[in-house]
C-alpha atoms as one frame of an Amber mdcrd trajectory, in Angstrom:
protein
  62.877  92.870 -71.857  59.823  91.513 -73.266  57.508  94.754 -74.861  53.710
  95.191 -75.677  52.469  96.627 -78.830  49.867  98.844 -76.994  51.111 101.785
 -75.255  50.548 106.177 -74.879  53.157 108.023 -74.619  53.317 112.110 -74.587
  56.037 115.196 -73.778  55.197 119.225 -74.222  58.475 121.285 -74.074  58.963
 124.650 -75.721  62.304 125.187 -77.446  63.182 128.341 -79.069  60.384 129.907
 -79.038  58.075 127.123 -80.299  55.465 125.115 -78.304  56.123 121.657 -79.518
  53.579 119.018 -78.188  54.178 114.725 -78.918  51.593 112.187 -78.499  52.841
 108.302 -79.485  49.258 105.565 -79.481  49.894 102.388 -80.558  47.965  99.301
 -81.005  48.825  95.789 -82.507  50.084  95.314 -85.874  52.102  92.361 -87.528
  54.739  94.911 -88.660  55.871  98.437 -87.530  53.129 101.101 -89.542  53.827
 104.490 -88.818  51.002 106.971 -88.868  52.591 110.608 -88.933  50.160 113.698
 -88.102  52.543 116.903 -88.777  51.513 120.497 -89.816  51.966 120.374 -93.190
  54.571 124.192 -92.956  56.922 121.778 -90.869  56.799 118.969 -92.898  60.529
 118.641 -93.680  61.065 117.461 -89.949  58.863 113.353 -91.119  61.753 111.985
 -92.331  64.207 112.606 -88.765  60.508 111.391 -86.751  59.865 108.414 -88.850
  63.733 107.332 -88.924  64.030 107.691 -85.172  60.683 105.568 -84.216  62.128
 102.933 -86.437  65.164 102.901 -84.973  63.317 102.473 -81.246  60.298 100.226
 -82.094  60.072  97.333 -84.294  56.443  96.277 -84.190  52.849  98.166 -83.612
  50.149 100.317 -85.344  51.661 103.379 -84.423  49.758 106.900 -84.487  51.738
 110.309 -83.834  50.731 113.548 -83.171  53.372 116.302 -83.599  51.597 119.748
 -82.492  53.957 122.832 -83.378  52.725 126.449 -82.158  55.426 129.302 -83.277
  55.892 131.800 -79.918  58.266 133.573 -82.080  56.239 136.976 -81.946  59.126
 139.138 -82.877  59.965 137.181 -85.517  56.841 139.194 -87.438  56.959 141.565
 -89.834  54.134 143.452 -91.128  53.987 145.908 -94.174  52.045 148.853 -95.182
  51.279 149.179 -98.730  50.915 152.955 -98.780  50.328 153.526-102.427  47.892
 150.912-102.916  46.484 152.177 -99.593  45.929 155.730-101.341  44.742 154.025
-104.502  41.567 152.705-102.644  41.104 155.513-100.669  40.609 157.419-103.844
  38.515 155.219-105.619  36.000 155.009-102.535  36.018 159.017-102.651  35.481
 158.774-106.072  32.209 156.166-105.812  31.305 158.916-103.551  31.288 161.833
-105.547  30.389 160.449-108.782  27.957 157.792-107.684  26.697 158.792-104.389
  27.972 155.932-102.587  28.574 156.337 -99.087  32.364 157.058 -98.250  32.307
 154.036 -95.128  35.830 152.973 -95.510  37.611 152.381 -91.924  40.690 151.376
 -90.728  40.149 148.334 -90.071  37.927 147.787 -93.171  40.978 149.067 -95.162
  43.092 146.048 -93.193  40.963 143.810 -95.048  41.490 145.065 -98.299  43.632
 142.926-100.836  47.489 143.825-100.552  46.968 146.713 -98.544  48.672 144.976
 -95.343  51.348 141.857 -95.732  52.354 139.628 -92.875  55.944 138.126 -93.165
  57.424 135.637 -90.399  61.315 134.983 -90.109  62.477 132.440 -91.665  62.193
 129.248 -89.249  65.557 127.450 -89.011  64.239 123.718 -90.139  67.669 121.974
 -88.941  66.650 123.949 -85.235  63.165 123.357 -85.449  63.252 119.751 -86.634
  66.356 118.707 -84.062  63.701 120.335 -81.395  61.149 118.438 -82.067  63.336
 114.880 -81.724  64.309 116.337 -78.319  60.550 116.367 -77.317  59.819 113.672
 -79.729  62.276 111.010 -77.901  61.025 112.365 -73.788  57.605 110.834 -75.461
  59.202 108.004 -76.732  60.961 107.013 -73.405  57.264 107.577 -71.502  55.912
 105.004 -74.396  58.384 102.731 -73.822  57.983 102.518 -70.420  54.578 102.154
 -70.511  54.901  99.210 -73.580  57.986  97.494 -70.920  55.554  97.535 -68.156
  52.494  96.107 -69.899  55.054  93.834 -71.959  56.485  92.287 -67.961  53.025
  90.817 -67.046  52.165  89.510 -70.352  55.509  87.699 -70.318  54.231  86.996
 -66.461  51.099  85.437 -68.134  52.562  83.410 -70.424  55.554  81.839 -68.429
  52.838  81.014 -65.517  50.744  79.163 -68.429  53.708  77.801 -69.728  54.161
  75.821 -66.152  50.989  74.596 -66.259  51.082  72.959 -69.496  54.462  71.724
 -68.530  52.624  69.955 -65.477  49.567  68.694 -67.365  52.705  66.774 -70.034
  54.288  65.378 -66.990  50.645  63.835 -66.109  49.967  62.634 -69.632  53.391
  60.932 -69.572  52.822  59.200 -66.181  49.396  58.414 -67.490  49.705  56.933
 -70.581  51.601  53.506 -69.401  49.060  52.858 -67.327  46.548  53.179 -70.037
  48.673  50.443 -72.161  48.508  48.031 -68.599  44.553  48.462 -68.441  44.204
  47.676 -71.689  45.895  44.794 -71.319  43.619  43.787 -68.195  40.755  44.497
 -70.224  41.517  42.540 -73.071  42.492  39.356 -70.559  39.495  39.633 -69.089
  37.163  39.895 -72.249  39.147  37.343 -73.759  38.110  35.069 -70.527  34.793
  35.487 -70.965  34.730  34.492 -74.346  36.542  31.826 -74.045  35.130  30.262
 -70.890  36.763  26.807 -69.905  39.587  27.235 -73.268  43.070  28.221 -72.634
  43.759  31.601 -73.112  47.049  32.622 -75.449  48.914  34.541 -73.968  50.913
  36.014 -77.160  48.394  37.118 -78.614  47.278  38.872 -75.539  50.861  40.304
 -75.807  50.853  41.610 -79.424  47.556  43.267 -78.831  48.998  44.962 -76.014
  52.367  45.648 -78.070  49.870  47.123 -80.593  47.656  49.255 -78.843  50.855
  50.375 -76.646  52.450  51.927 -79.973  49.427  53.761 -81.282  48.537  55.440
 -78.224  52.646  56.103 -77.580  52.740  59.656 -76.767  56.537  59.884 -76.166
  58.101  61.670 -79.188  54.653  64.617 -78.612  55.449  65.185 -75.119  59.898
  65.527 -75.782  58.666  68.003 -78.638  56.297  69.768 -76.435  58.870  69.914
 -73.706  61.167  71.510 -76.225  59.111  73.770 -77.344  58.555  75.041 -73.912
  62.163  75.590 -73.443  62.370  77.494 -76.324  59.399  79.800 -75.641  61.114
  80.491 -72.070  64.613  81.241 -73.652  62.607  83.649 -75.719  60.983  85.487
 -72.956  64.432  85.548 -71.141  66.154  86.974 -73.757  63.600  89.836 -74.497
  63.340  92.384 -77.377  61.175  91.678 -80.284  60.179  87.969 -79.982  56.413
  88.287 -80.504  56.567  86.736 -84.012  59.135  83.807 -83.271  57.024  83.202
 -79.691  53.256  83.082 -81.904  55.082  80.255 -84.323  56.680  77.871 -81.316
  53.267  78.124 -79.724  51.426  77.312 -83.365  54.081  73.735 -83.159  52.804
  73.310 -79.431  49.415  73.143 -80.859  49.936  70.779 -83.495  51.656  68.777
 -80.737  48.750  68.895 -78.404  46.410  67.792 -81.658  48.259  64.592 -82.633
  48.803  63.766 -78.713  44.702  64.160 -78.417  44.185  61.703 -81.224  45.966
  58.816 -79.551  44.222  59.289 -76.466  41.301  56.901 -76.030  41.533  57.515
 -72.006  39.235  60.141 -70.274  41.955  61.196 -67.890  44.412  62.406 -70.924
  41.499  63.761 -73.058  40.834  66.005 -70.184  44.767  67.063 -70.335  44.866
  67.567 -73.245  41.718  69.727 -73.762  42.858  71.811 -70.737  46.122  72.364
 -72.587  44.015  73.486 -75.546  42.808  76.121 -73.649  46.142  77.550 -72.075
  47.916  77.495 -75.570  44.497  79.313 -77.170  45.450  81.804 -74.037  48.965
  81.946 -74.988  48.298  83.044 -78.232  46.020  85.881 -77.595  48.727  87.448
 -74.916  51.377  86.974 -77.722  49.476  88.714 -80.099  50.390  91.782 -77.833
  53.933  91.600 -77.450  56.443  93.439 -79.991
């Protein structure tokens, strides 16, 4: 199965007693670069969700977002400090008295006071809370999968379909370029014929010019390479998982086939191949540049 890079991916599950939302974005990146946004208080569960996206994913800028709310109301503890309670009730009634301050202390001003009220939670479990979070963690994984296998299918779709058509434009340049060799030896006959009016023309030398031109327009050992090549890339797609990488290096040698097969073409007809293969492989490589 052939994979993009780009892909969303999201799960929301509640597990005991937490709300524990996971958002997976990725975009394209040569190698696999994790971006990990976790509440810093459940911090110790990075390590479990950066080993388990590299053991699914092998390529992609990847961005996650790992929302934790605790439900765990019971779980709360909260403490009365009654003697430092009384301490600043007497020193307010004392700012009274001596000073002439006005006594306004309330209870919920009192709340406020330093000390005078402490919150304590339960301790959270981080071996639960962490193995939770994988849970929800892989249900967004499998969404962003799907969604990179999907996307990752017609770019492989793409490519193939482009593949054929370069594979069609070789077969023309290699019906096309004997005949160039044949005209040019028509040509050369007849210029020859011209020049030489009434005088015998020699024929070997008509032939070695031939021979000559023949082997430096001789596209033969391009086009096998370019053919193989093309194999190669379709075995690739075939065989699926991450291939981007190996598939954006055969189609850099299918260039630099293409190039040294436009340089020996002096014929309109295979410049025009060529140039149209230019533009399919320049194709190629941008839809490769998405896959994993």
């Amino acid at each position: 199965m052939i994979n993009s890079m780009t892909g969303f991916g999201r799960a929301v599950r509640t597990l005991d007693g937490f709300d524990i939302q996971v958002e997976l974005r990725s975009v394209n990146s040569r190698y696999l670069d994790l971006n990990i946004k976790l509440q810093r208080s459940y911090s110790f569960a990075e390590d479990r969700v950066r080993a388990l996206l590299q053991k699914r994913f092998s390529r992609g800028k990847l961005d996650v977002y790992v929302s934790v709310g605790d439900k765990n109301d019971g779980n709360v503890d909260i403490t009365l400090n009654e003697g430092l309670l009384k301490a600043y009730m007497d020193a307010f009634a004392r700012m009274h008295r001596d000073f002439g301050l006005r006594n306004d202390l309330t209870g919920s001003s009192a709340a406020r006071l330093p000390d005078v009220i402490t919150v304590n939670r339960a301790e959270t479990d981080p071996e639960q809370l962490t193995a939770d979070i994988c849970r929800v963690l892989d249900e967004a994984a499998d969404s962003f999968a799907a969604m990179r296998a999907a996307e990752g299918k017609a770019l492989a779709d793409d490519v193939s379909g482009r593949l054929d058509a370069i594979e069609a434009l070789v077969s023309k340049v290699e019906e096309r370029s004997p005949q160039t060799v044949e005209e040019y030896r028509v040509r050369l006959e007849k210029k020859l014929a011209k020049v030489l009016e009434d005088r015998n023309i020699d024929e070997a030398r008509i032939i070695t010019e031939a021979a000559i031109f023949a082997d430096r327009v001789d596209v033969s050992e391009e086009t096998v390479r370019l053919r193989s090549h093309i194999a190669q890339a379709r075995g690739l797609l075939e065989k699926g998982g991450p291939v981007g990488r190996r598939l954006d290096f055969i189609a850099q040698e299918m260039n630099r086939e293409v190039n040294t097969t436009g340089s020996k073409c002096s014929d309109l007809e295979l410049t025009q191949a060529v140039v149209e293969m230019k533009a399919l492989l320049e194709k190629i490589r941008e839809q490769i540049a998405n896959i994993e």
